[in-house]
N, C-alpha and C positions, 0 to 999 in steps of 0.2 A: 525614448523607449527604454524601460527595462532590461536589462541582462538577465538571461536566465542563469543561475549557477547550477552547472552538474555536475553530479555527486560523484564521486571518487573510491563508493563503499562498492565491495564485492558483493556481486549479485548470485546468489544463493535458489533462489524459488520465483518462478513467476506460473501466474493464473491470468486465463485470459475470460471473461466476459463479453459477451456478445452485445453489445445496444440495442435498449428496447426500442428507441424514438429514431435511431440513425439505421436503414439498411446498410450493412456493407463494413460499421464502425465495429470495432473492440475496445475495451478498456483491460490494462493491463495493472494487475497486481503484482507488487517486487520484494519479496522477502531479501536483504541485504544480508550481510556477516553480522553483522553489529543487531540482527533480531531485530532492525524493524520494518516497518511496511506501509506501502507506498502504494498509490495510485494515479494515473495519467487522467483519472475520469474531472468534469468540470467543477464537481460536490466537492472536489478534494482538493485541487487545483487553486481555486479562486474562493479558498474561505474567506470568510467574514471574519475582520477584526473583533475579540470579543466571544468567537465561536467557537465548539472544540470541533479540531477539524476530525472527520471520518466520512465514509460513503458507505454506500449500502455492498460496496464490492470488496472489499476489506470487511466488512461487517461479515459479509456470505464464506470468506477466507475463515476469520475464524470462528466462525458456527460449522463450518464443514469437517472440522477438525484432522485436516489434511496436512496442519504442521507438523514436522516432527518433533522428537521428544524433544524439550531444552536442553543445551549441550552442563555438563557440570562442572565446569569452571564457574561457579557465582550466577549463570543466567537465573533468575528465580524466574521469570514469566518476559512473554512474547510485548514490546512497546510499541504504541501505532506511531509511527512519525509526526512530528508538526512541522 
């Protein structure tokens, strides 16, 4: 089996979405210190080699434009994690 490795970055921002197909489930969105962003849901989880990974809950993060501004030290824009 696999090892999961977990991340060590400062957690900054999280969003929670509800599940549409799971009563009871959430999936959570995690804006880090390092500006990028994460999700626990299965689209993001278990990409596909070959695929650029993103989900539709990250996607909804930033169409909602709920970030805040980028910090100005050098950030030019928000990176979605691989």
């Amino acid at each position: 089996m696999a090892r999961v490795r977990r991340s060590t970055r400062k957690v900054l921002q999280k969003w929670m979405f509800p599940s549409q197909s799971t009563s009871g489930r959430a999936y959570v969105v995690t804006r880090c210190g390092d500006w990028t962003l994460s999700c626990n849901c299965p689209a993001w989880t278990f990409k596909r080699p070959g695929q650029v990974r993103g989900c539709l809950h990250v996607a909804g993060v930033l169409a909602s434009r709920t970030l805040p501004p980028l910090a100005p030290f050098g950030a030019e824009r928000v990176r979605v994690a691989s």
